[in-house]
FIKOLZA-1660 file (N, C-alpha, C; in steps of 0.1 Angstrom, whole numbers, plus 5000, padded with zeros to 4 digits):
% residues 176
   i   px   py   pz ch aa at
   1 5008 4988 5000  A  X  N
   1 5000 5000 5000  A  X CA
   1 5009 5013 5000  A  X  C
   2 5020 5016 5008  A  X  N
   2 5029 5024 5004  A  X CA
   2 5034 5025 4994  A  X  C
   3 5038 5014 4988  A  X  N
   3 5040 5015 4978  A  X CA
   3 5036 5019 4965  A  X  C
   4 5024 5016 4963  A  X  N
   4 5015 5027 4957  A  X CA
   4 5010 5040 4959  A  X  C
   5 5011 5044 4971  A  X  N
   5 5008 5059 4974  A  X CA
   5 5021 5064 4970  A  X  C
   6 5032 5060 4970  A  X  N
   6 5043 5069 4968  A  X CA
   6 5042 5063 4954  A  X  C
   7 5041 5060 4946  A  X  N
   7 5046 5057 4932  A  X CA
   7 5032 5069 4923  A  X  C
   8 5018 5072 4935  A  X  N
   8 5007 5076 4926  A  X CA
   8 5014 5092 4932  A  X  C
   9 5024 5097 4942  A  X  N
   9 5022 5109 4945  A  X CA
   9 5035 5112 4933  A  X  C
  10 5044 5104 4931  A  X  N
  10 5056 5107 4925  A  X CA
  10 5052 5109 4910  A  X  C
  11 5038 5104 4903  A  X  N
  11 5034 5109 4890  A  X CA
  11 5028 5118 4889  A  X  C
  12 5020 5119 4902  A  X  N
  12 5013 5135 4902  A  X CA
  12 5019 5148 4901  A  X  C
  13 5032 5143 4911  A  X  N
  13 5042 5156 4912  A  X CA
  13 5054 5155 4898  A  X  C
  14 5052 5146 4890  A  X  N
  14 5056 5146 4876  A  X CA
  14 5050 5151 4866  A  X  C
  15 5038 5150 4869  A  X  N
  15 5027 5159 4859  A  X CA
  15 5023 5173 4860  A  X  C
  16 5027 5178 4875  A  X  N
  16 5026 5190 4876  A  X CA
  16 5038 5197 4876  A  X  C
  17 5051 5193 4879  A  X  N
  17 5065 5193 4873  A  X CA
  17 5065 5201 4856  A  X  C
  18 5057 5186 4851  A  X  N
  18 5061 5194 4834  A  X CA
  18 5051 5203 4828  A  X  C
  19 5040 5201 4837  A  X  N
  19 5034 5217 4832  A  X CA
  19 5043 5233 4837  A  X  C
  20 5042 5227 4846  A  X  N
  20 5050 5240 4853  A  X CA
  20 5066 5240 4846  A  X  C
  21 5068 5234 4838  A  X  N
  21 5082 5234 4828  A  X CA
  21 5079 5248 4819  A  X  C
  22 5063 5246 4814  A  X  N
  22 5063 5258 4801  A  X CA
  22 5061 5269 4806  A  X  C
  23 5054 5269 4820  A  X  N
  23 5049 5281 4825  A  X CA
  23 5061 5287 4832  A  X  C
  24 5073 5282 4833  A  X  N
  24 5081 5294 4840  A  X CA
  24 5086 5301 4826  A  X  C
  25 5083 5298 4817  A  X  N
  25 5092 5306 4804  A  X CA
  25 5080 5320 4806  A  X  C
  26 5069 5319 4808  A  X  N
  26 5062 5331 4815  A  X CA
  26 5068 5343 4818  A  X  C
  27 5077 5342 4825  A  X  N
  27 5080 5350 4836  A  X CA
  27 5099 5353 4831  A  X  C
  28 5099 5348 4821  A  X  N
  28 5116 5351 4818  A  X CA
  28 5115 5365 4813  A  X  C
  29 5127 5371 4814  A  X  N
  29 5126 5381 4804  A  X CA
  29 5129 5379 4788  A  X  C
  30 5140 5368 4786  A  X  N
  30 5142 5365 4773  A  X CA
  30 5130 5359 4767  A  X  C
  31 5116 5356 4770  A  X  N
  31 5110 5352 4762  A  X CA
  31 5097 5362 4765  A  X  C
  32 5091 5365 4752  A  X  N
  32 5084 5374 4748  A  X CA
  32 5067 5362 4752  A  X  C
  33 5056 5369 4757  A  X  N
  33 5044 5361 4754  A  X CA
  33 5031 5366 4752  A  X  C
  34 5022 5361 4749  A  X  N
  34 5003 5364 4748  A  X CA
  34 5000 5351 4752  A  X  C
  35 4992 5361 4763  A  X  N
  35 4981 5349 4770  A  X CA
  35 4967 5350 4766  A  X  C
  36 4959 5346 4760  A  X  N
  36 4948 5347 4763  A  X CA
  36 4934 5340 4768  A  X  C
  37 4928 5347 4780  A  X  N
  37 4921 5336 4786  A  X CA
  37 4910 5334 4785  A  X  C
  38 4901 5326 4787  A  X  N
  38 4886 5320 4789  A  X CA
  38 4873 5336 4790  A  X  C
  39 4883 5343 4799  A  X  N
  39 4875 5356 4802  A  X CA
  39 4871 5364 4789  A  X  C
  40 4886 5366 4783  A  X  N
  40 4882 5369 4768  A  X CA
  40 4875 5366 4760  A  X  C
  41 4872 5354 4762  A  X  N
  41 4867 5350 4747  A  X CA
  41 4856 5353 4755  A  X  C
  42 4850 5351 4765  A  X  N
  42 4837 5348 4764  A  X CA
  42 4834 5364 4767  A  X  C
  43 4837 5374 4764  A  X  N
  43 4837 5388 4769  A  X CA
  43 4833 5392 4750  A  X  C
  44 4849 5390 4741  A  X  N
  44 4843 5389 4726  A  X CA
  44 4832 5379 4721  A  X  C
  45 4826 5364 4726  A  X  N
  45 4813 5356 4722  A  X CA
  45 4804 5367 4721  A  X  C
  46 4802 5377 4734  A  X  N
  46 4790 5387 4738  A  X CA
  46 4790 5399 4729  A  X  C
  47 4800 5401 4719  A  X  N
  47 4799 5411 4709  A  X CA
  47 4787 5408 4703  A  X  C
  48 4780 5420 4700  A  X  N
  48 4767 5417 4690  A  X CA
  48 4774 5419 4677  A  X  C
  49 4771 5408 4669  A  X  N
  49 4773 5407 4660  A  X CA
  49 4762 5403 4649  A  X  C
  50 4758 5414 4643  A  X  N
  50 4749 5419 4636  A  X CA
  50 4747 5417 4621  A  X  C
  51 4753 5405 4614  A  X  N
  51 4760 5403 4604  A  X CA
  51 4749 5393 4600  A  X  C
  52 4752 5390 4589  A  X  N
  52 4744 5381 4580  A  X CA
  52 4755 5371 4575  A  X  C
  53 4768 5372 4577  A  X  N
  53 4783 5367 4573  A  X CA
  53 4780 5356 4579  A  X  C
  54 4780 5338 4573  A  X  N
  54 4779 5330 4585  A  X CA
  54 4795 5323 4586  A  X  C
  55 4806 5338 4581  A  X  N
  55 4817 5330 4584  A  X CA
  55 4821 5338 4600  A  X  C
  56 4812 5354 4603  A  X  N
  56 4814 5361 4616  A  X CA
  56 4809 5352 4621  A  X  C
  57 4797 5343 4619  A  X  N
  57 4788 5338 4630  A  X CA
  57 4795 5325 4634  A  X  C
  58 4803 5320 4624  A  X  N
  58 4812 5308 4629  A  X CA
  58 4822 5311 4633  A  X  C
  59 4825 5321 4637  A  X  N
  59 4841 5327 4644  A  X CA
  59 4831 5328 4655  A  X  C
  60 4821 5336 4658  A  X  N
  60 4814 5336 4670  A  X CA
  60 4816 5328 4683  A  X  C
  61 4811 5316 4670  A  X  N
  61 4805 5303 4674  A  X CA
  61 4818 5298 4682  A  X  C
  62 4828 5294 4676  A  X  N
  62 4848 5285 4676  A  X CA
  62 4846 5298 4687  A  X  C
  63 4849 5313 4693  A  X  N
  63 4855 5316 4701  A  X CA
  63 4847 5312 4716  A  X  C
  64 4838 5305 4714  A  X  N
  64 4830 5305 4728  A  X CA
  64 4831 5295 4730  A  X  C
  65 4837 5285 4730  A  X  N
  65 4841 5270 4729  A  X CA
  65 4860 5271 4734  A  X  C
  66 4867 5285 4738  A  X  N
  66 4878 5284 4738  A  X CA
  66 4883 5287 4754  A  X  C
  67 4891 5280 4760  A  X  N
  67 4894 5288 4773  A  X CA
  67 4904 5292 4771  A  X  C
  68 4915 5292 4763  A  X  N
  68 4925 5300 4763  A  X CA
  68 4935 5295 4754  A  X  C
  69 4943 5309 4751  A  X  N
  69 4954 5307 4740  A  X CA
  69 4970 5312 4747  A  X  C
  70 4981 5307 4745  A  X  N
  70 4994 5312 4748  A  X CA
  70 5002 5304 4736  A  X  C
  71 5012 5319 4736  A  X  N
  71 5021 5324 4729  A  X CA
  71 5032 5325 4732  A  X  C
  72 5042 5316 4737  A  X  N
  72 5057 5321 4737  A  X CA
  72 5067 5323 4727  A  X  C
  73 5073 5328 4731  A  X  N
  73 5089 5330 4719  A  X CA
  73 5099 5340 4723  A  X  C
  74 5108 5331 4717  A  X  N
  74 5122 5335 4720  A  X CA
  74 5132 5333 4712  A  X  C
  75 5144 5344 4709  A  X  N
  75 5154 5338 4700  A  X CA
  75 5167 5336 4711  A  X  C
  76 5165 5335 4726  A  X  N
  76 5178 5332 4726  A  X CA
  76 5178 5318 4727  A  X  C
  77 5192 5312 4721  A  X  N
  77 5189 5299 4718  A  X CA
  77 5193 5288 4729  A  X  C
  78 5201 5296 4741  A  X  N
  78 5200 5285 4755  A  X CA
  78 5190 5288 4759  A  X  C
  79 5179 5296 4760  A  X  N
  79 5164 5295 4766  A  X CA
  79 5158 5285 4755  A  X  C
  80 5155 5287 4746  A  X  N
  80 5150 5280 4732  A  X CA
  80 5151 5265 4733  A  X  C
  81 5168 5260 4734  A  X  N
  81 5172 5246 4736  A  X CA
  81 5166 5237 4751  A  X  C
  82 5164 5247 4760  A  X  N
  82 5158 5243 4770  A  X CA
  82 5141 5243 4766  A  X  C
  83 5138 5249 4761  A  X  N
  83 5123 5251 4756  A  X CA
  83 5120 5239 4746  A  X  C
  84 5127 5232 4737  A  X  N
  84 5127 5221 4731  A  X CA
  84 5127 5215 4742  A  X  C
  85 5133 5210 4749  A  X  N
  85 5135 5200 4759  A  X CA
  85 5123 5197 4770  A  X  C
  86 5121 5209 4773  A  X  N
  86 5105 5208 4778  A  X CA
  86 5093 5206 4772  A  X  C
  87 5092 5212 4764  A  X  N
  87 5083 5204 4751  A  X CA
  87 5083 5192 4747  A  X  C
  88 5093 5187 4749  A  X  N
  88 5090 5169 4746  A  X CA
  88 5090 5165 4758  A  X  C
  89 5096 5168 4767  A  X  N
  89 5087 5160 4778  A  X CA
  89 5071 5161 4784  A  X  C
  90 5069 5177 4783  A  X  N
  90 5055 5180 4779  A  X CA
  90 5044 5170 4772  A  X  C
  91 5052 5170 4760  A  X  N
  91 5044 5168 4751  A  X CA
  91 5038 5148 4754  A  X  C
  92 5053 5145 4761  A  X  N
  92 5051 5128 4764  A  X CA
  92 5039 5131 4772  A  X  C
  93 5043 5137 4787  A  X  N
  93 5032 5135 4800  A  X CA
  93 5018 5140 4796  A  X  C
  94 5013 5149 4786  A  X  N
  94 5004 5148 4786  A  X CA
  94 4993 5142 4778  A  X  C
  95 5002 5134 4769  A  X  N
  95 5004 5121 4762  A  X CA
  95 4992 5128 4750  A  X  C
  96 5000 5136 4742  A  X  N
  96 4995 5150 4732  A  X CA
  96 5001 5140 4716  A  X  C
  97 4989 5137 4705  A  X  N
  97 4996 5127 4695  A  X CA
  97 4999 5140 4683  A  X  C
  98 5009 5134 4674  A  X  N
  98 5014 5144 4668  A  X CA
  98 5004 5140 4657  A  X  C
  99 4999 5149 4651  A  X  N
  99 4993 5160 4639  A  X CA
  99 4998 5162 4628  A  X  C
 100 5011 5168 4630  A  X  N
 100 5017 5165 4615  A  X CA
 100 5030 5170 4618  A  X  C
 101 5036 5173 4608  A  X  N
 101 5050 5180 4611  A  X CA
 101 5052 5189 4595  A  X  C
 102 5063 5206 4600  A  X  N
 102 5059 5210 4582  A  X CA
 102 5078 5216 4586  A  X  C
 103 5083 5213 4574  A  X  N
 103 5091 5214 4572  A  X CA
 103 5098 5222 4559  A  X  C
 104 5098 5240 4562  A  X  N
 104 5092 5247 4550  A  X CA
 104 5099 5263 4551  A  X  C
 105 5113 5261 4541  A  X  N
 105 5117 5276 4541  A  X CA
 105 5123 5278 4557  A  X  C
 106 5132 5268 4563  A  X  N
 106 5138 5273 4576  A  X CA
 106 5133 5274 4584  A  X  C
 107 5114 5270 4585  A  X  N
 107 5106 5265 4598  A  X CA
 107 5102 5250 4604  A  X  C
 108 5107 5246 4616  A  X  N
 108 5106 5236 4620  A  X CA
 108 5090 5235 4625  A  X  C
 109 5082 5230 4621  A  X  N
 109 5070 5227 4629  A  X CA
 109 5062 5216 4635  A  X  C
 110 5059 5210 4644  A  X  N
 110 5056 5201 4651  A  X CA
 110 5040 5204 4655  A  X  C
 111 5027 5201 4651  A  X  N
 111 5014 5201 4659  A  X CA
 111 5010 5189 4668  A  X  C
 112 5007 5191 4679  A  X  N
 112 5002 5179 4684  A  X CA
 112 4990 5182 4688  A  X  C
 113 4979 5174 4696  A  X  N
 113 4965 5175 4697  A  X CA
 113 4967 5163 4710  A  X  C
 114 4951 5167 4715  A  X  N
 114 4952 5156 4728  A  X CA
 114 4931 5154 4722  A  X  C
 115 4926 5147 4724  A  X  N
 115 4914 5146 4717  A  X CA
 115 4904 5152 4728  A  X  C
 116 4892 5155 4720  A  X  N
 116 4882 5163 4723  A  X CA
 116 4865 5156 4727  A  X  C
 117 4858 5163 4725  A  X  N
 117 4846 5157 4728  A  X CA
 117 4837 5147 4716  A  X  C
 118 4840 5152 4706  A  X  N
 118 4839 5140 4695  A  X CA
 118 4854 5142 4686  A  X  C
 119 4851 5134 4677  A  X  N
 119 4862 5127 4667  A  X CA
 119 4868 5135 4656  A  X  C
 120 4858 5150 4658  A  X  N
 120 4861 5160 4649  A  X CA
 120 4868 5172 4658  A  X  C
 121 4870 5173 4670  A  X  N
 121 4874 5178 4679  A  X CA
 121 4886 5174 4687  A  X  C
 122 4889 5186 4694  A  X  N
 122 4904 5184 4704  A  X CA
 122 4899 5194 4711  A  X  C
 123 4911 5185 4725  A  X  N
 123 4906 5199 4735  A  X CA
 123 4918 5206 4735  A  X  C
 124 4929 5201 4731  A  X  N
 124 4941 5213 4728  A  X CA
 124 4950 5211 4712  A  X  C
 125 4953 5219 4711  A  X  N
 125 4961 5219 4697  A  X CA
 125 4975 5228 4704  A  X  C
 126 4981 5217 4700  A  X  N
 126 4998 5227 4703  A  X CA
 126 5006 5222 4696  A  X  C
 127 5016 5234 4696  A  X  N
 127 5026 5236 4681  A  X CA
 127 5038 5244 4685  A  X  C
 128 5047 5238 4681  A  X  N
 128 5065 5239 4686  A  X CA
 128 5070 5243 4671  A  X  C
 129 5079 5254 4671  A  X  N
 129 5085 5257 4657  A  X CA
 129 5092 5263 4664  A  X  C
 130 5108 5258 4654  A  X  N
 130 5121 5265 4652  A  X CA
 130 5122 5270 4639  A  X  C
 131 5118 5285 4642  A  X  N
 131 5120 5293 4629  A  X CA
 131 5141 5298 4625  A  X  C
 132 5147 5291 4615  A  X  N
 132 5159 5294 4610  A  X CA
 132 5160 5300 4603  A  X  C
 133 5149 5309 4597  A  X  N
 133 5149 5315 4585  A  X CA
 133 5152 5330 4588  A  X  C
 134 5153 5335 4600  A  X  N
 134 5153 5347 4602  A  X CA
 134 5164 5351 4611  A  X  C
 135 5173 5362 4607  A  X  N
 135 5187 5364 4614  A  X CA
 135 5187 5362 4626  A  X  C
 136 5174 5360 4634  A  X  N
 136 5182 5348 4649  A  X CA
 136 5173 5342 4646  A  X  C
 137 5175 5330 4658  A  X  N
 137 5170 5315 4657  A  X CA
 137 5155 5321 4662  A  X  C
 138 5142 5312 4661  A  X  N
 138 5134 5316 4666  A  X CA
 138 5127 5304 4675  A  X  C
 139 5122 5308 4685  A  X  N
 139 5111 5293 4689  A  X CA
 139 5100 5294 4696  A  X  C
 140 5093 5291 4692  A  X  N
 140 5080 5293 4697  A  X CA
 140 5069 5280 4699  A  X  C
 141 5061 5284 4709  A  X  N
 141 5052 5273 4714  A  X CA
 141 5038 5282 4715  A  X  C
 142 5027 5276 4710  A  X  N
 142 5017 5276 4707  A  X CA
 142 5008 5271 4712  A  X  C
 143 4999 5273 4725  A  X  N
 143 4991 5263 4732  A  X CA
 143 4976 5267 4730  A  X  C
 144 4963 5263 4722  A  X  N
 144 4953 5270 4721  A  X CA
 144 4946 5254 4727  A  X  C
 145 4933 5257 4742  A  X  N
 145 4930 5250 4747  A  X CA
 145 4912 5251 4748  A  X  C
 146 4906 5240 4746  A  X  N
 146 4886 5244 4747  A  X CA
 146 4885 5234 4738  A  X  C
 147 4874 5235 4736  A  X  N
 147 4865 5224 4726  A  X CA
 147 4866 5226 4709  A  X  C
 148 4877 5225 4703  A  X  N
 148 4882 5232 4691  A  X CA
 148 4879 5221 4678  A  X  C
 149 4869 5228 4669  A  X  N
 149 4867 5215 4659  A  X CA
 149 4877 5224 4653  A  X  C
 150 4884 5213 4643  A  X  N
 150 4896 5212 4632  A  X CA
 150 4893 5219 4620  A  X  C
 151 4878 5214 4618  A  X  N
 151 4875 5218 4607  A  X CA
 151 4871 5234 4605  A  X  C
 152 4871 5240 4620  A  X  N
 152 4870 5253 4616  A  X CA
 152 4883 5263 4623  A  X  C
 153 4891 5252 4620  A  X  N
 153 4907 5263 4625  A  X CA
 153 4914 5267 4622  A  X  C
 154 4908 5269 4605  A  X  N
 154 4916 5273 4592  A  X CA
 154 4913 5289 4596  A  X  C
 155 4898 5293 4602  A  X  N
 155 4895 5302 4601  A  X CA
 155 4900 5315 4615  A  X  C
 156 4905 5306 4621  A  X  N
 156 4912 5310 4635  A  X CA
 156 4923 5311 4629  A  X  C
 157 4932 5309 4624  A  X  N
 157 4943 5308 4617  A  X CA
 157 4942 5324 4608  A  X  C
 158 4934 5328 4604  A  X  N
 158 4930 5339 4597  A  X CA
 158 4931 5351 4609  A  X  C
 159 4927 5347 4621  A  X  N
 159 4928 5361 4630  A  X CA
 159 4939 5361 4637  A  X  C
 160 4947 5350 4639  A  X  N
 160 4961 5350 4644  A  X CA
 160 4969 5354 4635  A  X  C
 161 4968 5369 4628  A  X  N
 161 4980 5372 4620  A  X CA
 161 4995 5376 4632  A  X  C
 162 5000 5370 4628  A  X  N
 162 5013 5378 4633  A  X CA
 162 5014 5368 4644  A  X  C
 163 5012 5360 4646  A  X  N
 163 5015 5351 4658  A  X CA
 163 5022 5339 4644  A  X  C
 164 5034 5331 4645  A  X  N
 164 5043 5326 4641  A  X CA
 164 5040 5310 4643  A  X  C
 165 5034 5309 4628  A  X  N
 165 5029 5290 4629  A  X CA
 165 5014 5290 4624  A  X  C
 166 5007 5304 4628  A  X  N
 166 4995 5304 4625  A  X CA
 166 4991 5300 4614  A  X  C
 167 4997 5303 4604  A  X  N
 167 4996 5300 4586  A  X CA
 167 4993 5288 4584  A  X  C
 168 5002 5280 4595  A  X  N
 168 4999 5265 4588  A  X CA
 168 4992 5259 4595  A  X  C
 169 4986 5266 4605  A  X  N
 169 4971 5261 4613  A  X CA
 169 4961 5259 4605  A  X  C
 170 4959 5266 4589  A  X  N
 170 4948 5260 4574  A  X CA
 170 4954 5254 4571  A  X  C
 171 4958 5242 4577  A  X  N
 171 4967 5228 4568  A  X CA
 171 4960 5218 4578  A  X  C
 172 4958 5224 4589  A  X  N
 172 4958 5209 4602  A  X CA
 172 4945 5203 4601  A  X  C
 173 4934 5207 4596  A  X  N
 173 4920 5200 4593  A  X CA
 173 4921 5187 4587  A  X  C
 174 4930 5191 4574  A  X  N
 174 4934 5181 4566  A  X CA
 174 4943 5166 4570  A  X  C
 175 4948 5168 4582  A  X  N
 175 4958 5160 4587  A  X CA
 175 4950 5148 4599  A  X  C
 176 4940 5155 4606  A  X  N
 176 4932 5147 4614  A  X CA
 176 4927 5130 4607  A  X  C
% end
């Protein structure tokens, strides 16, 4: 019986270990971030949106199904190298299956997903890229978390301009 209580507290505090891996990159100064949370979205869901467009009304729809999005990045590359490194262990413990991988013009990309409420859904989509293409190294992690169908995250992909990876978020529908 001990033996099981210390083997079930040593995975718990392993699972809370590697969350708390990505979240101290939060708080660095070498790494730049956007959080955004559950409050938001459902603060923009309440916009009246007075449109006849049923592609506003399906952005509507995908943001109210979201609790939150983060954005890290950094180009220094001992924060970076450590940021790979927690990422895959991340990526094991929360046992997140890989999506696809794009390999395009000096960006490394990696998606992974952890599955959702049906078979067309995930409840997180996350995405690791080492951008080489630009005079420093770049790296960035991508965590968007809620009830996210695939098939409409081409169009989220559209309002994440300037966030790095977003582009190839209208690829990932196709990969499920």
């Amino acid at each position: 019986m001990k033996i099981y209580i210390t083997s079930l507290l040593a995975l718990l505090f392993s699972l809370v270990l590697n969350a708390q891996n990505l979240e101290k990159y939060e708080e660095m100064p070498e790494v730049d971030g956007v959080y955004i949370t559950q409050n938001m979205f459902e603060l923009l869901s309440k916009i009246d949106v007075e449109s006849d467009d049923p592609e506003e009304q399906n952005f509507v729809e995908l943001i109210k199904n979201l609790k939150g999005i983060k954005v890290l990045t950094t180009t220094n590359v001992e924060v970076g190298s450590q940021m790979k490194t927690d990422v895959n262990s991340y990526v094991s413990s929360e046992n997140l299956s890989e999506l696809m991988r794009v390999k395009k013009e000096g960006k490394f990309l990696k998606f992974y997903s952890k599955p959702g409420s049906t078979d067309q859904k995930v409840s997180q989509l996350f995405m690791f890229m080492i951008d080489e293409d630009t005079s420093e190294k770049r790296f960035v992690v991508l965590s968007i978390i809620g009830d996210i169908d695939l098939s409409e995250i081409g169009q989220m992909a559209g309002e994440l301009k300037g966030v790095p990876g977003a582009e190839e978020l209208k690829n990932i529908k196709d990969e499920k």
